[in-house]
C-alpha positions as MATLAB code, in Angstrom:
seq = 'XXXXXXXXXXXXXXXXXXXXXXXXXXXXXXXXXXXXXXXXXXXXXXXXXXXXXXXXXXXXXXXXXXXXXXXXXXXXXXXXXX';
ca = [
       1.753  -10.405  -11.248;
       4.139   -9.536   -8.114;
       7.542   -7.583   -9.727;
       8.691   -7.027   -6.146;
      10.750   -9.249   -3.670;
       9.898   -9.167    0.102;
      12.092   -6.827    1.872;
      14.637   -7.668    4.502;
      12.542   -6.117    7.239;
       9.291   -7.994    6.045;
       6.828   -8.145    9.234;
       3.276   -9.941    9.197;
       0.358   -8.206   11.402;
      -2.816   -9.290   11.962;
      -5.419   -8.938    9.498;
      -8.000   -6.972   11.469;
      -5.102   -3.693   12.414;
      -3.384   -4.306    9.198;
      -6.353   -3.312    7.033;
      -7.573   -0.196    8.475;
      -7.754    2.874    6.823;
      -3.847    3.969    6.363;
      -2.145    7.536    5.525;
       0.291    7.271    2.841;
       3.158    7.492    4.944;
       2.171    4.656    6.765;
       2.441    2.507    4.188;
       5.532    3.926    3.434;
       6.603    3.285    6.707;
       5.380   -0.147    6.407;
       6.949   -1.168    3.303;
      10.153    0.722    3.605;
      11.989   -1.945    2.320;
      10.769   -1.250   -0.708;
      11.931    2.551   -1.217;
       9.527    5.651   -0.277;
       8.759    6.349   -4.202;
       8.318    3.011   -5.434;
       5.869    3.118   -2.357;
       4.051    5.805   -3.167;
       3.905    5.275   -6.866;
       1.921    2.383   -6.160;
      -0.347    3.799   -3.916;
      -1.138    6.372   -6.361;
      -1.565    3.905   -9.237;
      -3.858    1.325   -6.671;
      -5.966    4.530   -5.834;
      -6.492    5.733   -9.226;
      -7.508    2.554  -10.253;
     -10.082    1.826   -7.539;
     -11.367    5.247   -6.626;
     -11.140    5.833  -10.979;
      -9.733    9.269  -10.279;
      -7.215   11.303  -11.934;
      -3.579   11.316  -11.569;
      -3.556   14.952  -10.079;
      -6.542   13.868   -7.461;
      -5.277   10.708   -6.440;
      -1.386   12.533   -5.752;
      -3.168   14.265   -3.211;
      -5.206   12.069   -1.411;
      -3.722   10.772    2.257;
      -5.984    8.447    3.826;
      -6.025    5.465    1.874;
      -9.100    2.732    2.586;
      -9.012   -0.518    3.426;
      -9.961   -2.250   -0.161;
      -6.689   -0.194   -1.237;
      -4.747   -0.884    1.149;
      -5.168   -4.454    1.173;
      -4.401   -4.219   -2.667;
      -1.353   -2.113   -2.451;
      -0.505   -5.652    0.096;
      -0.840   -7.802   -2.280;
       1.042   -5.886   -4.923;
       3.732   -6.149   -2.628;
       3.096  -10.056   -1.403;
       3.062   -8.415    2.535;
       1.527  -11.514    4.521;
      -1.402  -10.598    6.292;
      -2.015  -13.281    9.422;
      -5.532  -14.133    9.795;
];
């Protein structure tokens, strides 16, 4: 279930750059349509989820891998060109 609309500045990439192993701000960047803390809220909640790490570990991890990044995507319906 998507709770987000698709921000003004929505860009697609190609599949192969797009999922590569991301810092935080990154995303951030990448999403900024969205707001910086709703941003990294979700990238907290994506990595605790698939990493099954605490909330005080997963606050301060940076580099986030592909499988979650390609989540935190799809969370956020970003298109991802094949």
């Amino acid at each position: 279930m998507t709770i987000f609309e698709k921000p003004l500045n929505h860009r697609s990439m190609t599949a192969k750059k797009l999922l590569q192993p991301k810092r935080k701000a990154e995303l951030q960047n990448l999403l900024q349509g969205f707001g910086r803390e709703t941003v990294r809220k979700e990238v907290i909640s994506v990595v605790m989820e698939l990493r099954k790490v605490p909330l005080k570990e997963a606050q301060n991890i940076k580099t986030i891998f592909p499988a979650e990044v390609k989540e935190i995507l799809n969370r956020f319906d970003y298109e991802i060109e094949a």
